[in-house]
VEXKETOR-822357 format. One line per field, with one value per residue (C-alpha): x negated, y, z negated; residue number from 1; residue in one letter. Coordinates in steps of 0.2 Angstrom, whole numbers. Layout:
<nodes>
px <- (X|...)
py <- (Y|...)
pz <- (Z|...)
i <- (NUM|...)
aa <- (A|...)
</nodes>
This chain:
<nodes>
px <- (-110|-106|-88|-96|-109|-92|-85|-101|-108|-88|-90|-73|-71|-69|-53|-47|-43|-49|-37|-41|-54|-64|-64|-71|-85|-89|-91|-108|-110|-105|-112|-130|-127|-121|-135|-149|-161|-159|-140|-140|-151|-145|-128|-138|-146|-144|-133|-146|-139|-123|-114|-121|-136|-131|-125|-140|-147|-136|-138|-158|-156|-164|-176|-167|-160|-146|-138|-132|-133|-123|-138|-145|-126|-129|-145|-137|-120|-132|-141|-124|-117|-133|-125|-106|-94|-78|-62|-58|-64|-52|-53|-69|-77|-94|-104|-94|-78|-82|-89|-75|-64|-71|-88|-85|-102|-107|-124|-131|-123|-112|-114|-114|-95|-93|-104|-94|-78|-87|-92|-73|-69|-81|-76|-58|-61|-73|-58|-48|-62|-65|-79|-93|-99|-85|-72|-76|-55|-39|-29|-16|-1|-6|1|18|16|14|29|41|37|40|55|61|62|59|48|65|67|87|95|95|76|74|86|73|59|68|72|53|47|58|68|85|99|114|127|116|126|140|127|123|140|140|160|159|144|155|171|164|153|159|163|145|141|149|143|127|130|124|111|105|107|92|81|82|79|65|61|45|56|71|65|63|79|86|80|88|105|113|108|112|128|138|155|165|158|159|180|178|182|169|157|159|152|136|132|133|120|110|109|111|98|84|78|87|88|94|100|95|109|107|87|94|105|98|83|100|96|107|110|115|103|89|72|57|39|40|57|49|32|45|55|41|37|55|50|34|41|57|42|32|47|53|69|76|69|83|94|80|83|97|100|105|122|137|139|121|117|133|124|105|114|121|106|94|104|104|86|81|93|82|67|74|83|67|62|78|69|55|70|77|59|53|66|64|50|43|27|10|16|25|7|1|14|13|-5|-4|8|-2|-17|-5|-1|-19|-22|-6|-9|-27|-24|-10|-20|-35|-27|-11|-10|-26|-27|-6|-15|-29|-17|-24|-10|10|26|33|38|31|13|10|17|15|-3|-15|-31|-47|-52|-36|-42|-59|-53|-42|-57|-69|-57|-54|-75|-72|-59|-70|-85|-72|-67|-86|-90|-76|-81|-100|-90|-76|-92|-103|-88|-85|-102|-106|-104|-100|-98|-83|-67|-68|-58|-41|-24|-29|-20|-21|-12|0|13|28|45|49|65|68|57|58|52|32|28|10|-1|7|-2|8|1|-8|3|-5|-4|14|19|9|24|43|48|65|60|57|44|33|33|24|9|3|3|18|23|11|18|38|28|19|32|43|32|29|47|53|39|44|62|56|46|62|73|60|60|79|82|69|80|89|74|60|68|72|55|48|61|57|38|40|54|40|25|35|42|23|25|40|36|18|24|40|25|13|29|34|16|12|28|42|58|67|80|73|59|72|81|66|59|78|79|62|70|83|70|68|87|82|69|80|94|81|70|87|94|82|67|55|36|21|12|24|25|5|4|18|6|-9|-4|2|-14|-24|-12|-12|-31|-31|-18|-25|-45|-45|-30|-25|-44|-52|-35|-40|-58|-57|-51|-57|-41|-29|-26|-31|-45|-49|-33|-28|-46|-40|-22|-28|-39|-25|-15|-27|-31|-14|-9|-23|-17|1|-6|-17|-5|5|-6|-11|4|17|15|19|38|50|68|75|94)
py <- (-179|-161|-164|-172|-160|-146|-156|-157|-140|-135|-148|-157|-177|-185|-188|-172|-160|-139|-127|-108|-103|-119|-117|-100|-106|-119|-109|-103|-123|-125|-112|-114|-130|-122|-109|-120|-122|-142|-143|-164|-163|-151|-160|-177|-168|-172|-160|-144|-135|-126|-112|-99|-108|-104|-87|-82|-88|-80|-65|-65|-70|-52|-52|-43|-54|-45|-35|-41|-27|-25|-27|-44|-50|-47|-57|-71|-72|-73|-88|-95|-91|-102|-119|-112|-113|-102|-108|-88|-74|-62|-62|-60|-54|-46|-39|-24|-31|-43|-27|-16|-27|-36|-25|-6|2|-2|8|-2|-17|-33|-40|-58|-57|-50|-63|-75|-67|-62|-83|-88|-75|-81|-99|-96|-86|-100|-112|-100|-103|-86|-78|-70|-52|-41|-47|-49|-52|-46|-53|-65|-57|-39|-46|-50|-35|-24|-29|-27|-11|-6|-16|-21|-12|-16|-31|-38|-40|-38|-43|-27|-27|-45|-36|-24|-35|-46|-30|-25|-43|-42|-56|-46|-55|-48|-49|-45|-30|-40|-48|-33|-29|-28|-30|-46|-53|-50|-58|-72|-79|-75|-93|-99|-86|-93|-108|-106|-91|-106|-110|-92|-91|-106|-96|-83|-90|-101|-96|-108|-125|-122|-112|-131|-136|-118|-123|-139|-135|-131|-148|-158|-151|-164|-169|-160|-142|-152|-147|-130|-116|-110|-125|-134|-116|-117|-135|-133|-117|-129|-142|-127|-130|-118|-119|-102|-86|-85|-71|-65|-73|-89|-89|-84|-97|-111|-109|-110|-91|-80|-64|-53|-54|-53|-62|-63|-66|-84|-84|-74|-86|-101|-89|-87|-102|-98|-82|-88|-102|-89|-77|-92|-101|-80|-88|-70|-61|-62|-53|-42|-35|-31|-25|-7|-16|-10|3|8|10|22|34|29|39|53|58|54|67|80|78|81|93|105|102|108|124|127|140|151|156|163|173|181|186|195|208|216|224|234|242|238|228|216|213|208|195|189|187|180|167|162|159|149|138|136|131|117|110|106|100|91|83|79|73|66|62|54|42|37|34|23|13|22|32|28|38|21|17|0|5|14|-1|12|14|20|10|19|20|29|42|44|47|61|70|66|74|92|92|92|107|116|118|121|136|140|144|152|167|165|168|181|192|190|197|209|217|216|234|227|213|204|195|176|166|162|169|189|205|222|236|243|259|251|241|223|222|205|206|218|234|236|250|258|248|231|221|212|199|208|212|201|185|190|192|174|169|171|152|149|139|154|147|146|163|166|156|139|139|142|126|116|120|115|99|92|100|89|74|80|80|62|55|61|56|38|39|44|34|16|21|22|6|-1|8|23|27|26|38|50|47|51|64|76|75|79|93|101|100|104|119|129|122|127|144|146|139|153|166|159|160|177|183|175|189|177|187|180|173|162|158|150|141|133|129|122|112|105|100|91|77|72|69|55|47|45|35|25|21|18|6|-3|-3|3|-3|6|0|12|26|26|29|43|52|49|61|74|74|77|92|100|98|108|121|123|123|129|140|147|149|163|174|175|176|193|206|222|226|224|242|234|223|223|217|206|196|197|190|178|170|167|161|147|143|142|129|119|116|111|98|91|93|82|68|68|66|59|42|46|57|42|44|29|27)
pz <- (-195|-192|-200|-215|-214|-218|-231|-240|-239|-248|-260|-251|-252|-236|-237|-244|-235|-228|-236|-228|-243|-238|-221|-220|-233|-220|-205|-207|-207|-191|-183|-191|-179|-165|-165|-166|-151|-148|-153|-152|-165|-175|-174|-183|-197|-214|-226|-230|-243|-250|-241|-248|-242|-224|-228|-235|-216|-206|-216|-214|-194|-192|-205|-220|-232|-240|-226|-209|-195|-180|-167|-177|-175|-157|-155|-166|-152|-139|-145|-149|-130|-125|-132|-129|-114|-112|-108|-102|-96|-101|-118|-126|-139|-146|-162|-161|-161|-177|-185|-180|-188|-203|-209|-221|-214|-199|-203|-219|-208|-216|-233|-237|-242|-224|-216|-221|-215|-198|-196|-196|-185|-174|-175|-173|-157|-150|-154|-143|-130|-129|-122|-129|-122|-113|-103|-86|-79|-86|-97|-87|-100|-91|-75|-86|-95|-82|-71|-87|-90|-71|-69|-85|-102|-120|-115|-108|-87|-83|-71|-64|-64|-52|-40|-37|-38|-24|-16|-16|-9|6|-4|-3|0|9|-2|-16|-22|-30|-39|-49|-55|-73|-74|-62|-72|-88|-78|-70|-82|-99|-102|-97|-109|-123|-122|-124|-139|-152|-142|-141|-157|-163|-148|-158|-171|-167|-148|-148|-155|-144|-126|-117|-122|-116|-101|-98|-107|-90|-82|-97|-100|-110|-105|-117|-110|-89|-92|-98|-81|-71|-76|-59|-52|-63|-59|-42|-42|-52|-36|-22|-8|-12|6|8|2|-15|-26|-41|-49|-44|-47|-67|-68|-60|-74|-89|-91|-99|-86|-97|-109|-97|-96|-106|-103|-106|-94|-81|-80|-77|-63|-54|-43|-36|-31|-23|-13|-8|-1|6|14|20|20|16|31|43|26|22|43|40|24|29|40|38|24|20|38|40|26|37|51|38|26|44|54|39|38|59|56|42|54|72|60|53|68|60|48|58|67|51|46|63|66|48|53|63|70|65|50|67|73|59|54|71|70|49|60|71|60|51|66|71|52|52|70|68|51|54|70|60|40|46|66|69|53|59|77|66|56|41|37|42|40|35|15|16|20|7|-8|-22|-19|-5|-3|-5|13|15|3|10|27|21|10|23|36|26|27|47|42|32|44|57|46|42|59|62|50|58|75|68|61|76|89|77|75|92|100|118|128|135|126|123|134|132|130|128|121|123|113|121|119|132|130|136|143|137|118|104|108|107|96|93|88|93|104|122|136|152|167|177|163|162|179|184|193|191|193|189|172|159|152|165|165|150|156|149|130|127|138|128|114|117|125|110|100|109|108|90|86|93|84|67|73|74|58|49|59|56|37|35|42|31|14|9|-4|9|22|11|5|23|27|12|18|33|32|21|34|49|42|44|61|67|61|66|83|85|81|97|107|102|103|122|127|126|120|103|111|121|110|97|114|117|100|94|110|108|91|97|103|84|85|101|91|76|83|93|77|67|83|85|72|82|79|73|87|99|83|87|104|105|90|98|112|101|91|106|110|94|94|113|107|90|94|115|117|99|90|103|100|80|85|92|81|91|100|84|77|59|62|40|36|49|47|27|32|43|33|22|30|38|20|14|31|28|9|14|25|13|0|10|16|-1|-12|1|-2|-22|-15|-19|-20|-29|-24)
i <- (1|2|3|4|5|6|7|8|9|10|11|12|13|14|15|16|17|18|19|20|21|22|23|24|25|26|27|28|29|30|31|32|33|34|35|36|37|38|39|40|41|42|43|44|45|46|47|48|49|50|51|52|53|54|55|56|57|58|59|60|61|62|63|64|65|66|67|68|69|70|71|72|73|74|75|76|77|78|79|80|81|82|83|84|85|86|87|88|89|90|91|92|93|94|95|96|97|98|99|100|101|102|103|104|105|106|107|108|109|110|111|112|113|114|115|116|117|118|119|120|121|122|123|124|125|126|127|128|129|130|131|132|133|134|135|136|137|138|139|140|141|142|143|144|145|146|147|148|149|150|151|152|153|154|155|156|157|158|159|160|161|162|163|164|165|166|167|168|169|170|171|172|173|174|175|176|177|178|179|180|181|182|183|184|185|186|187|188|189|190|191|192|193|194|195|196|197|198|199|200|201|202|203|204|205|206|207|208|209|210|211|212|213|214|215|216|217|218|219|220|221|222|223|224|225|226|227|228|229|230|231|232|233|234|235|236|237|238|239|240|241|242|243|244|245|246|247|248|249|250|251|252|253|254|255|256|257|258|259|260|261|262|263|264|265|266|267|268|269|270|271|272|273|274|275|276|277|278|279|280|281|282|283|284|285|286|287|288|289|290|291|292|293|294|295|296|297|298|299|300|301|302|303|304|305|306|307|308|309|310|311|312|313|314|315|316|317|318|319|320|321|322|323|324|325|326|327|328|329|330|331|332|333|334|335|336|337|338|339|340|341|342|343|344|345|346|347|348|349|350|351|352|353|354|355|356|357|358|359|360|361|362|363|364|365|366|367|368|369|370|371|372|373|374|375|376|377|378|379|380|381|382|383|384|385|386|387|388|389|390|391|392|393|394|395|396|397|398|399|400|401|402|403|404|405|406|407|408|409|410|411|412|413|414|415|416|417|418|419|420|421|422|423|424|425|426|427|428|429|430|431|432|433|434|435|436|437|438|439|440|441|442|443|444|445|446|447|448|449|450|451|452|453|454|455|456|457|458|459|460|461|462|463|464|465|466|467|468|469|470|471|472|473|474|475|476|477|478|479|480|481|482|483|484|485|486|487|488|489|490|491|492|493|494|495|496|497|498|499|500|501|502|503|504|505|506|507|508|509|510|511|512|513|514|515|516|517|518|519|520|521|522|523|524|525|526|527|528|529|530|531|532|533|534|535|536|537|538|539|540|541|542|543|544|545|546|547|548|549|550|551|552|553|554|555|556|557|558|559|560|561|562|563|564|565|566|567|568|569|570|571|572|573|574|575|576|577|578|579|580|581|582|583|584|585|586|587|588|589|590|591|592|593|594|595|596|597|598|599|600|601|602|603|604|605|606|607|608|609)
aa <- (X|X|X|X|X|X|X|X|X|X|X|X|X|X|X|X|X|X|X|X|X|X|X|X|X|X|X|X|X|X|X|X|X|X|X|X|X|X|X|X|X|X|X|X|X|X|X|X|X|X|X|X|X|X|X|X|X|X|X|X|X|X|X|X|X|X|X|X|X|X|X|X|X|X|X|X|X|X|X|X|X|X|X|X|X|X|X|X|X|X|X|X|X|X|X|X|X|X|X|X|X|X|X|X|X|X|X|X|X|X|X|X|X|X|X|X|X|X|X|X|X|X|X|X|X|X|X|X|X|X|X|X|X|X|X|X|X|X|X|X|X|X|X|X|X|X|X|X|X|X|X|X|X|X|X|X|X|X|X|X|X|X|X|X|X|X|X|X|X|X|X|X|X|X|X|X|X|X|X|X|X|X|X|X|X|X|X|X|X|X|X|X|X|X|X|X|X|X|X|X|X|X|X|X|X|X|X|X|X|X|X|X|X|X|X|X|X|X|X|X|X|X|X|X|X|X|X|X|X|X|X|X|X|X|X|X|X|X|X|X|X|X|X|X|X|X|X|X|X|X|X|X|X|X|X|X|X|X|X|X|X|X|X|X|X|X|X|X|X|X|X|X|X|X|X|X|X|X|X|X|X|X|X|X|X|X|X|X|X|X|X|X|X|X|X|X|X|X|X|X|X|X|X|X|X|X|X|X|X|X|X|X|X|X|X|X|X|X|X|X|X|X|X|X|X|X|X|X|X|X|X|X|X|X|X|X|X|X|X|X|X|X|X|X|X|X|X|X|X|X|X|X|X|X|X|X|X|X|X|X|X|X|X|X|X|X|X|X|X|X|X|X|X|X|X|X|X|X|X|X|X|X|X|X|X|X|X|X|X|X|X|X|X|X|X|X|X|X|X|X|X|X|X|X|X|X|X|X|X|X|X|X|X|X|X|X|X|X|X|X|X|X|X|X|X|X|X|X|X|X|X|X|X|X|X|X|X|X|X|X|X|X|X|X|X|X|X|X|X|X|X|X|X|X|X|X|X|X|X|X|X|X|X|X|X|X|X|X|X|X|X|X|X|X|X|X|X|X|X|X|X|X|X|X|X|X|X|X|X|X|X|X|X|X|X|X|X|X|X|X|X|X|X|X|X|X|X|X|X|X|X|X|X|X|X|X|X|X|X|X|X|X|X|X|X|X|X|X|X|X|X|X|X|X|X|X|X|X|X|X|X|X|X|X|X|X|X|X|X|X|X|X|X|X|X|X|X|X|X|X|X|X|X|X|X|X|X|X|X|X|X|X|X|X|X|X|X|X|X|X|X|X|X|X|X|X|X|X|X|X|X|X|X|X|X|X|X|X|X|X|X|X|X|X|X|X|X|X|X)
</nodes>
């Protein structure tokens, strides 16, 4: 009944039929049926009148009978969503789409000319099956789209582009490299690609007629094109055993895909079962292990080394700032230094150790898969609070000792100004500031540093604990890929270089002379070399990676907050207390943003090689 209810309300014989005039006349038939409170009923009506007829009552849905306005249109879709049922929920549609697209003035609202465009536009999406209201999921082509325009360009995957998408599931195959070669591609296959150059052509040319047959073109290959060279090879990719790890190549030919021309959406949907059951059967594991053999694990031990190397030189460049000066302007880089350390220790505890120690937060390339997830994030935020009211009571504390007109030091490593020379330092000029006789004359053990009391021994200890555990995070990362440890190298080289600064200045400033301050600070150094080649030998795990970290966290918390803190507390016995507050300051500041700076953006440093 509703179909002869269409033809008559158009004025169309049954056995006639719609051209796209009448069709659109007859949609506000249709959904003056669909509408309707009892829609079996509505369905068996008898014919009510002309199309205009309906018009006129779609039109006056709101009360007005000569203008439509956007708000009626949305009561009228929501009765019409009572008798309808989607097929999608990612693409819908609402009163200000339809008006957005098909009414002048939205304000005076839809004549009956637009009313009648705006009912087959509505039909035409409910034939669609989609929804009415806002979306509620994406659009399944967003996935497509959105992996092309990572991987792929010009809406076109190449075969470049599955490399890396293979390369990025672990689905790497060790030989893989050859099958990038464009010159190879060109050599081996040119006849394969001739023969399907008619073929391509009608794909072209009528994509939607001819893509199954593109499919099956290399299956069904007809005798004639069996004799041509290199057709034995294709036919036997075609029947390969997929219950193995296969390269991009073969997943491109065994679908009768041209490599060279690259995939399209359409192309890429019909690869995808191959890539899921590659990653579901993890046939390409044991490859994916050892990817980095041979060659690329000769240039893991290269870049690796260079990149240990720039952290244990670091120290140098504290040595060819202290001897140019002199004086009061010593003691107060020292004491900027160590303000610095105190800032970059404790941060580097809280924002970057503790979450590693957690699981929230890993050297490692892989944990990071291009994004961090939001707990990630929080945690880091939520740790720079802890900082601030750290530094907050600090200044209550810096103040309060300040304006106090007597009482005694805080605890902790203490320094008094002093006009003498050190045999084995730089020579202590007015003003500078140099350990007690009796903190410096503790013992005279036959181990140097021991000599200097026990913060500088804790701090070539966690700097050595600190050290091998960056050696393993850059060693883990290069055997995972080139890309990723240079990734994790560049962020650490960056963090550690505060360090390895700040710590030469507690050094120097607990009476240990140049020399050996840099002995010390280079061999504590050469422990990152240790973890390197273990983590690069033998992959270590992150379970190991945590332990090592969570010893050095609880060290640099004690250094930074026990043994460092009181000596920046105390400003009465430095000759300019003003400045020194002011510099110190800064530099606590300016070490905190480095480390945020870093657990913030180092999941985004990526070095695509």
């Amino acid at each position: 009944r509703l179909t002869n209810r269409v033809f008559d309300t158009v004025g169309v014989e049954y056995n006639s039929s719609l051209n796209e005039e009448t069709f659109t006349a007859g949609c506000s038939a249709i959904l003056s049926t669909l509408v309707a409170e009892d829609l079996e009923e509505s369905c068996h009506n008898d014919f009510n009148g002309t199309d205009q007829f309906y018009l006129v009552e779609l039109l006056s849905y709101g009360g007005s009978a000569t203008r439509l306005q956007e708000s009626e249109m949305g009561e009228y879709l929501e009765d019409l969503d009572k008798n309808y049922s989607p097929q999608t929920y990612s693409e819908c549609f609402d009163e200000e789409v339809l008006f957005d697209e098909l009414v002048n003035d939205h304000v005076v609202g839809a004549t009956i000319g637009e009313v009648a465009s705006v009912s087959a536009r509505i039909i035409a999406n409910l034939i669609e099956g989609q929804c009415i209201g806002h979306a509620l999921y994406p659009n399944p082509e967003e996935f497509t789209d959105s992996i092309l325009e990572v991987y792929g360009s010009n809406g076109m995957l190449p075969l470049q582009g599955l490399v890396d998408i293979l390369q990025d599931l672990a689905l790497i195959n060790h030989d893989e490299s050859v099958m990038t070669s464009s010159e190879e591609e060109d050599h081996d296959h040119k006849d394969v690609s001739a023969d399907h150059t008619d073929h391509d052509h009608d794909h072209d040319h009528d994509h939607d007629h001819d893509h199954d047959h593109h499919r099956r073109s290399v299956i069904e290959l007809d005798e004639s094109v069996r004799q041509k060279r290199h057709v034995d090879y294709v036919h036997e990719v075609v029947r390969l055993n997929i219950d193995r790890c296969l390269s991009a190549k073969e997943i491109f030919l065994s679908h009768g895909m041209n490599t060279s021309k690259g995939l399209t959406h359409e192309d890429f949907h019909e690869i995808c079962p191959a890539l899921i059951q590659q990653k579901v059967g993890d046939y390409c594991k044991e490859e994916h292990r050892h990817h980095t053999a041979g060659k690329d694990k000769l240039k893991s031990y290269i870049y690796g080394s260079i990149f240990v190397l720039l952290v244990t030189l670091s120290a140098l460049l504290g040595a060819l700032i202290f001897p140019c000066v002199k004086g009061t302007n010593k003691e107060l880089l020292l004491n900027t230094f160590v303000g610095l350390a105190v800032s970059t220790l404790t941060s580097e505890a809280m924002l970057h150790l503790l979450p590693s120690v957690f699981g929230l937060h890993s050297h490692e390339g892989e944990t990071h898969s291009h994004s961090d997830s939001d707990g990630n994030h929080q945690y880091l935020w939520k740790s720079v609070m802890v900082l601030v009211a750290i530094y907050i009571f600090y200044l209550m504390e810096v103040v309060a000792v300040y304006l106090k007109k007597d009482g005694h030091s805080r605890p902790g490593v203490q320094y008094q100004s002093a006009n003498q020379k050190d045999d084995n330092s730089f020579p202590l000029e007015a003003g500078e500031t140099k350990l007690p006789e009796d903190e410096q004359n503790v013992t005279e053990s036959k181990y140097k540093v021991l000599k200097y009391g026990t913060l500088p021994l804790m701090i070539i200890v966690s700097g050595c604990f600190h050290n091998f555990a960056d050696g393993l995070a850059i060693g883990a990362t290069f055997s995972i890929s080139l890309g990723r440890g240079f990734s994790t190298g560049i962020a650490i080289v960056f963090h550690e270089l505060s360090h390895e600064i700040g710590d030469l200045a507690i050094l120097l400033k607990s009476g240990m002379p140049m020399k050996w301050a840099l002995i010390f600070n280079v061999l504590s150094g050469v422990t990152s070399f240790f973890g390197l080649y273990i983590g690069l030998v033998v992959g270590t795990t992150e379970e190991a990676q945590q332990w090592i970290l969570a010893i050095t966290a609880g060290m640099f918390l004690y250094i930074g907050l026990v043994d460092m803190m009181p000596t920046i507390i105390d400003l009465r016995n430095t000759s300019q207390p003003r400045l020194t507050f002011i510099l110190q300051n800064v530099a606590f500041i300016v070490g905190a943003l480095i480390i945020i700076l870093v657990g913030e953006l180092e999941h985004k440093i990526n070095v695509n090689l």
